[in-house]
C-alpha atoms as one frame of an Amber mdcrd trajectory, in Angstrom:
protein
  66.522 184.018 -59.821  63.518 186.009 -60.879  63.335 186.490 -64.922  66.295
 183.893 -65.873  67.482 180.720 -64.572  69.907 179.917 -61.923  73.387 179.384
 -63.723  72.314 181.711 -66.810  75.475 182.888 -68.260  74.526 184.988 -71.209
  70.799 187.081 -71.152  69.289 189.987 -73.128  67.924 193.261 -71.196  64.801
 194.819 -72.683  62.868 197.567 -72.069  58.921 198.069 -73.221  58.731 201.108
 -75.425  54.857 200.625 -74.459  54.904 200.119 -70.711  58.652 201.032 -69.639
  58.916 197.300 -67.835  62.538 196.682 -68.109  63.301 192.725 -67.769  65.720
 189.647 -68.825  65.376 187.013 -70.759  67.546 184.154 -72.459  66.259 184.631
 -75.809  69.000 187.195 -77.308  66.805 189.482 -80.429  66.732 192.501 -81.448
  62.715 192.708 -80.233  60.520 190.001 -77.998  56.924 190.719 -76.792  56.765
 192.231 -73.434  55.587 189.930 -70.524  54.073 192.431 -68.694  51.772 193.889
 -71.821  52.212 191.891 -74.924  50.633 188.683 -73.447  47.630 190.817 -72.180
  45.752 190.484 -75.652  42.340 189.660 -75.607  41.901 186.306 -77.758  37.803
 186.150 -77.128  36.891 187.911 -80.375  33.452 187.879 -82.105  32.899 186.532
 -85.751  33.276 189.765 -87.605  36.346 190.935 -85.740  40.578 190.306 -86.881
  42.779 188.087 -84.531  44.906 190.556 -82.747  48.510 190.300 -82.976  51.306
 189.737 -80.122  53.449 193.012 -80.868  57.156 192.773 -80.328  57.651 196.235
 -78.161  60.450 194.804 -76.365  63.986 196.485 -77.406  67.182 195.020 -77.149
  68.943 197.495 -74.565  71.907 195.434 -73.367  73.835 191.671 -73.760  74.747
 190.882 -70.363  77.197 188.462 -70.274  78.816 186.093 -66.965  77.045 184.321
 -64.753  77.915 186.778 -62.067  76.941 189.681 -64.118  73.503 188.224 -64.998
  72.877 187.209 -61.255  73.337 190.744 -60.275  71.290 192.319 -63.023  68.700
 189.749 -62.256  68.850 190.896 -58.377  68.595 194.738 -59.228  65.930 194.209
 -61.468  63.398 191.697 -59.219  64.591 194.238 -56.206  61.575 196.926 -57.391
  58.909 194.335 -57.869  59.902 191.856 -54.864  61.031 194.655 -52.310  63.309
 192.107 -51.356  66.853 191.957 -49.496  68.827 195.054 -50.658  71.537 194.556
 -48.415  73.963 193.118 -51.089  73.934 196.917 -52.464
């Protein structure tokens, strides 16, 4: 599968308040950092500047629960950024 393992039977859904991305992920929290913009921090900082932090913009949207249920989430979700086989629609 695309965001969560093969066999995943319980996964959050998030969605960026930031960027929109909408993804899964097996760590179940109210907030995570975004993969698609929360990693993007730039960590080369000069002497007089402050460590920038990893902001958790990430909501909680969903539990999705069932292996089956997951798979198919996972499916719809990796269908807009793989362009892959839709014909299970």
């Amino acid at each position: 599968m695309y965001f969560v393992e093969d066999g995943t039977k319980r996964c959050g859904f998030y969605e960026c308040r930031e960027c929109g991305w909408r993804f899964l992920d097996e760590m179940i929290r109210p907030a995570v950092v975004c993969p698609n913009c929360g990693e993007a921090v730039d960590m080369e900082i000069g002497p007089d500047e402050e460590m920038p932090e990893e902001a958790e913009t990430a909501e909680l949207v969903e539990v999705i629960e069932g292996a089956e249920e997951v798979e198919k989430m996972d499916a719809l979700l990796s269908l807009a950024i793989t362009g892959g086989d839709d014909s299970w629609i």
